[in-house]
N, C-alpha and C positions, 0 to 999 in steps of 0.2 A: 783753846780752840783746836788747834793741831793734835791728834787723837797719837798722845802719846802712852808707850809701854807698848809700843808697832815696833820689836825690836828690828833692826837696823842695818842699810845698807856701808859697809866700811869700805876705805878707800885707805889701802897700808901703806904706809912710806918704807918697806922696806921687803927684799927680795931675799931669794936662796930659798937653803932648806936645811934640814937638821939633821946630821949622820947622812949628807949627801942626797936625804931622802925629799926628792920635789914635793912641794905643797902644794902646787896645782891640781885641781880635783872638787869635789863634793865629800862633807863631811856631817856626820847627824850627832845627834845628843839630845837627853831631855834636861829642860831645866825645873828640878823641881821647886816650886818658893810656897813652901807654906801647903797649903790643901788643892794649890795649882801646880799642874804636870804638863808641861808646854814642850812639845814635838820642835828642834831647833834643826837648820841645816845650813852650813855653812860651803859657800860655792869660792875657789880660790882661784884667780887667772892669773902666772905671769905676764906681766908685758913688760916692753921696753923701761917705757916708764915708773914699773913700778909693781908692785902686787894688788890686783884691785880683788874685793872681795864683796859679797853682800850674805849676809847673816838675815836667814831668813824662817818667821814663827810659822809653823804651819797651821797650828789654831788660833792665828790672830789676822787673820787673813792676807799674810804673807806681803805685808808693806815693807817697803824697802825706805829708808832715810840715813842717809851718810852717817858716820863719827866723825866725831874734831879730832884724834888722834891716833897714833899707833906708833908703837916703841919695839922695839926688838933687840935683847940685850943679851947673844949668843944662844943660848936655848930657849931664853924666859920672851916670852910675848905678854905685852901691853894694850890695854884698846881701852879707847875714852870716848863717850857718848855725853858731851854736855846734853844735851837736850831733853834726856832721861835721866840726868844725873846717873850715871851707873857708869862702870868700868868694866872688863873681865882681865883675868890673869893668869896667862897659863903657862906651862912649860911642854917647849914642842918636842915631842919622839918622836919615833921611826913609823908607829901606827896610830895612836892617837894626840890628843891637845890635850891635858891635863891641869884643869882650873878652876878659880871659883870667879863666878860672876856678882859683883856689888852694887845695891842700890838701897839708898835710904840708909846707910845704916847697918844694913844686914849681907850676911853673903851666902852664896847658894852653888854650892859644887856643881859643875857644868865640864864635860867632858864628851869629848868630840871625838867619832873613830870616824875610820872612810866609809862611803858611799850614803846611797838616799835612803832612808823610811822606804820599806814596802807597804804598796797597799795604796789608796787612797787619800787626798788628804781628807783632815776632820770631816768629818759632821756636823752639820748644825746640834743643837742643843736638843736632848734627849728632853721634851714634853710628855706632860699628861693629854695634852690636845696637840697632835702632830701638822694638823691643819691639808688644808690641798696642795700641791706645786702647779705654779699656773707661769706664765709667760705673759709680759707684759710688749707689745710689739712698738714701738715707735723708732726714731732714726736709729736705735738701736735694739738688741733684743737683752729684756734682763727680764731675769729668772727669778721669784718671790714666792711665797706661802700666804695664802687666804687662809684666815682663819675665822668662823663666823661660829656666834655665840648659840646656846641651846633652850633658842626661845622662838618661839611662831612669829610668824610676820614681816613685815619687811624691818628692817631695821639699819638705825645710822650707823653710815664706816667710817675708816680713816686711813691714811697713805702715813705711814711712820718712812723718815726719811732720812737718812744716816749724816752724824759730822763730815768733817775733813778727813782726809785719807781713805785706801782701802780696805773695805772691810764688808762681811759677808752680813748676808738679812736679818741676822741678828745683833746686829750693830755689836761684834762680839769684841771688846777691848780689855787686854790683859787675862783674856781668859774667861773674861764675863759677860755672859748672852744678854744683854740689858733688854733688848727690844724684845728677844723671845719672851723674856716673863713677863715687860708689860702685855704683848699683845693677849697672853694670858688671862692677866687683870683686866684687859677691857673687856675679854669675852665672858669674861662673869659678871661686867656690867652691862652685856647684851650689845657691845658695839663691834659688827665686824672688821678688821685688818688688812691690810697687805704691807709686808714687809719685803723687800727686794737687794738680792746682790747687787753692790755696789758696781759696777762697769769695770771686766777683767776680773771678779772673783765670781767662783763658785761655776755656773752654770750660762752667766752674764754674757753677753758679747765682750771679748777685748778689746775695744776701742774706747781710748780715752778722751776724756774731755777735751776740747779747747779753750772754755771758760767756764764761769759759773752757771752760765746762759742757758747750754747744754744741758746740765745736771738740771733746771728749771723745767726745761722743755719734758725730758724724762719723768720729773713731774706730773707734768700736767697728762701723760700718757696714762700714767700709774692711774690718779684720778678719773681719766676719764672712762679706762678700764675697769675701777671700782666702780662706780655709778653704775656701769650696764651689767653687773653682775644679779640673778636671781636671790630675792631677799635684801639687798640695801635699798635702802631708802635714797633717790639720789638729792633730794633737796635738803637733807642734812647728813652731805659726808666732805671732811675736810683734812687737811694737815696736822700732824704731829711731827715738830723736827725738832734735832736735839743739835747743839750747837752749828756750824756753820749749816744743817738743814735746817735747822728756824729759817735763816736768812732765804735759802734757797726758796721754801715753800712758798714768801713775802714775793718772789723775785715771778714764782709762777706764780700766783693769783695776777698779779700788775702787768703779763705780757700774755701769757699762754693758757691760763684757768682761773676757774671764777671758784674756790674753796666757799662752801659754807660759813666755815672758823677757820682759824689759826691757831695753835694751841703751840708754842715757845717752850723748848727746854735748855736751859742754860745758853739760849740762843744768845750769837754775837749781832752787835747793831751798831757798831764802828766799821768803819774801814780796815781796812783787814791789816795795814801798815803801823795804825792805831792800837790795835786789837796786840799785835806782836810786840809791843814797845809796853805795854802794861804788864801782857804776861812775861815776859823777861825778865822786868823787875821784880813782879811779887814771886816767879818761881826762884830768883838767886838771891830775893836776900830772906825768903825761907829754909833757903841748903844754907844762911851761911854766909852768904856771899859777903864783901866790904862795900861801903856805899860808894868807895873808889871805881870799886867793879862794877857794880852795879851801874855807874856813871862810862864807865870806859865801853862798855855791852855797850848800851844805848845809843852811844853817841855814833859806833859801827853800826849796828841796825839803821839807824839814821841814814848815813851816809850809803847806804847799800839801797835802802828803801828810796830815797832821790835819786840812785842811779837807775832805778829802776822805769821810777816814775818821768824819765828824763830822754831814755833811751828811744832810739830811732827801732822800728820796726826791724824783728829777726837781729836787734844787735845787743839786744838786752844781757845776756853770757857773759859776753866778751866784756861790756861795761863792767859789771860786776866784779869781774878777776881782777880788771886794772883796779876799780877802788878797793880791794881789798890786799892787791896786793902794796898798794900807794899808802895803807896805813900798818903795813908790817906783821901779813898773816900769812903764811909760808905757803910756798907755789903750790902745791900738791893739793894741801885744805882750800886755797883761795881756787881753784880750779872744780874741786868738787861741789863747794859751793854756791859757783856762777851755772853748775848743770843743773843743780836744783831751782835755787833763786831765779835763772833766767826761763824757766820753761812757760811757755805758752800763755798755758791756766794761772800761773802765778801773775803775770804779768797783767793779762784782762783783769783781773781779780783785783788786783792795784788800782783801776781804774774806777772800780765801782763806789757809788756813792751808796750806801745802804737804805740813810735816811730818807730818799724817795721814795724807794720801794714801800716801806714802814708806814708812809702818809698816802699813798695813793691806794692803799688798799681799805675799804670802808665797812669789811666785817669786823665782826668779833675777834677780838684777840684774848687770848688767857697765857700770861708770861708766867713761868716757875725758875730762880734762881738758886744757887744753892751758897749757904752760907759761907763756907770753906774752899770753893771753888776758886783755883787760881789760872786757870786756863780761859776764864770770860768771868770777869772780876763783876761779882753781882752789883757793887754799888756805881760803878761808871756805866756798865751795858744798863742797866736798871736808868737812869737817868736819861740816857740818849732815847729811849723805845718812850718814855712818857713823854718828851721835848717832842718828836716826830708824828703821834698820836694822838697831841692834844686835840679834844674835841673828837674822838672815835673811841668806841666803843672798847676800854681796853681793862683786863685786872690786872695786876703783876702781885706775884708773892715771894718772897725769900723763905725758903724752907732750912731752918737753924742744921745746925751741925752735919752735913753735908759736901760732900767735893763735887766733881765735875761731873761724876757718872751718876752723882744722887746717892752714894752710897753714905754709910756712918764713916765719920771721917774725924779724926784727929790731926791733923797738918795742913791738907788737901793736896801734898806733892801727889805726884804722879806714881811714887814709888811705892801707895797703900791701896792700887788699883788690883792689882794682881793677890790682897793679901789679907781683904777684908773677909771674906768666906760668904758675901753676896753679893750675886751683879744690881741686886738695885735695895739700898733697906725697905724694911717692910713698909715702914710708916708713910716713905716717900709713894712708894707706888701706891698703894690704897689711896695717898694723897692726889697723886695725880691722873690714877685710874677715872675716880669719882670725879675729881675736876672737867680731866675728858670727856664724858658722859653726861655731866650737865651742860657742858657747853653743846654737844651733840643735839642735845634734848633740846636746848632755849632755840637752835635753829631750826629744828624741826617743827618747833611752836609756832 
């Protein structure tokens, strides 16, 4: 569910510098993995406290998410990202960070001098159809690409609407435009697009959400701004959302819009505390993990997730530090973790039941999960969506050897996103291009 290989905000448990030379500052490198060349910049603040740092992609749309660790053993620096499985290792000079950064298995030299990238950051994805740039205006302004197909007449759209975390109109993760190639595929199946920066990338307003609510409403903005566009059709245009947007699009039909269809990719339909406790286990005992571990994660998730769920308004942070420091996770990580865990959106998001959403909405559904996918485990989310839907109008399909992003996958970690050499396999999208488009079509019927 949490769109990882976002590489990461770190939080250093150790200060100084190397040959007297301060490490506070900005620092850039590319890291190359494979047939992927990823623009990195790494921002360092001393404080009192401590060294805080965030490591940030500049073609992944520049998400920030803490590490569990950091070592510093005279020259040599350590950093550890459970959440990515991946570490980096470098030795610090006087001008550069000299390292290799690890995941999966493989390692990828990663070497950091001072100051930023000139220039701009990325670009969206280099198309054969570059499409319009439109503005979508509701409590917020976000900024997206129309793209419509090269056929006469009006014809059905659809509102493609991004997972969890930041990340720009092409739902670009590890490198990979996923959304720009479908919106692609749909427009060769004659169905127009809008795809939209995420809220704080790209062009978007920076104002973040306060729940899931928000991102819904933004929804129904997108929708109701496709509808009044020249050439769709507006009585069959609807959603396409790809993990926590599945949910999202279910959340706007049921409060803020009325979608034509719904059309599920690797959408989650648990509770989001649920949702984290599955993928936990199947991501660490895929790296490896012992089923001790496996057992000991969980049982902390647990106790983090109750405090969560427990917590008095605006005091959610502070709860979270105490239980984590109450089961023996050192002040620094338990601290960085009560900033993330306690925020806001996390918190309402804890609250939500899904499975209303799922049953009060009475169109069409067409679910796609992927078989290797361990970020929203096809056989548990697959069960909850048909328990919530029984009696409406729904298909679900597992599509075989497959991870999260729908790409050809072998393991399904997170660490074969960046290294497959497609943001989406062919078979999948023709798959779900055509899926799209007949559902488009049967509402239009």
């Amino acid at each position: 569910m949490m769109r990882l290989l976002v590489l990461v905000l770190l939080s250093l448990g150790w200060t100084g510098s190397a040959f007297g030379q301060p490490l506070s500052g900005v620092w850039h490198g590319r890291l190359e993995a494979g047939s992927t060349d990823l623009r990195m910049e790494l921002e360092l603040l001393a404080q009192d406290e401590g060294l805080q740092a965030s490591l940030i992609s500049l073609d992944q749309g520049g998400a920030r998410i803490p590490a569990s660790a950091a070592e510093r053993d005279g020259t040599r620096l350590r950093l550890t990202f459970n959440s990515i499985a991946a570490r980096y290792e470098a030795e610090v000079m006087q001008t550069r960070l000299s390292g290799v950064f690890v995941q999966g298995g493989r390692e990828f030299d990663l070497e950091f001098v001072r100051g930023r990238f000139d220039g701009e950051r990325a670009p969206g994805a280099v198309m054969d159809r570059p499409g319009d740039d439109v503005f979508v205006d509701g409590a917020v302004r976000l900024a997206g690409t129309l793209l419509r197909p090269d056929t006469p007449g009006a014809a059905p759209g659809v509102v493609l609407l991004n997972g969890s975390g930041s990340q720009d109109r092409d739902s670009t993760v590890a490198g990979q435009p996923g959304f720009a190639l479908l919106a692609e595929a749909l427009a060769a199946e004659g169905i127009v697009t809008i795809r939209m920066d995420d809220r704080g990338v790209g062009q978007s307003d920076p104002v973040p959400p306060d729940s899931p609510s928000d991102l819904a409403r933004d929804a129904a903005h997108a929708l109701t701004f496709l509808r009044g566009r020249p050439g769709v059709d507006p009585a069959c245009t609807g959603f396409v959302g790809h993990s926590e947007g599945a949910l999202i699009a279910f959340l706007a039909a049921g409060q803020h819009s009325d979608p034509a269809f719904i059309v599920s990719l690797a959408g989650m339909t648990g509770r989001l505390q649920d949702i984290l406790v599955e993928q936990g286990e199947a991501l660490n005992r895929a790296m490896g993990a012992t089923e001790q571990q496996i057992e000991a994660n969980r049982v902390m998730q647990e106790a983090v997730f109750a405090t969560i769920e427990n917590a008095a308004p605006g005091e959610a942070g502070q709860e979270i530090e105490r239980t984590m420091l109450a089961n023996g996770v050192a002040a620094q990580v338990a601290a960085q973790q009560a900033r993330i865990w306690g925020q806001t959106y996390v918190v309402e998001h804890f609250k939500l039941e899904p499975r209303a959403a799922f049953a009060r909405y009475e169109g069409s559904v067409l679910a796609y999960y992927a078989e290797h996918d361990l970020q929203i485990l096809p056989g548990p989310n697959r069960r909850r969506l048909e328990a919530a839907r029984e009696g409406l109008p729904t298909r679900i399909e597992i599509l075989p050897g497959l991870n999260h992003l729908f790409q050809e996958s072998e393991t399904g970690l997170p660490a074969e996103y960046a290294t497959r050499g497609h943001a989406m396999a062919p078979t999948a999208r023709e798959t779900i291009s055509q899926g799209v488009a007949a559902w488009a079509r049967q509402a239009c019927d």
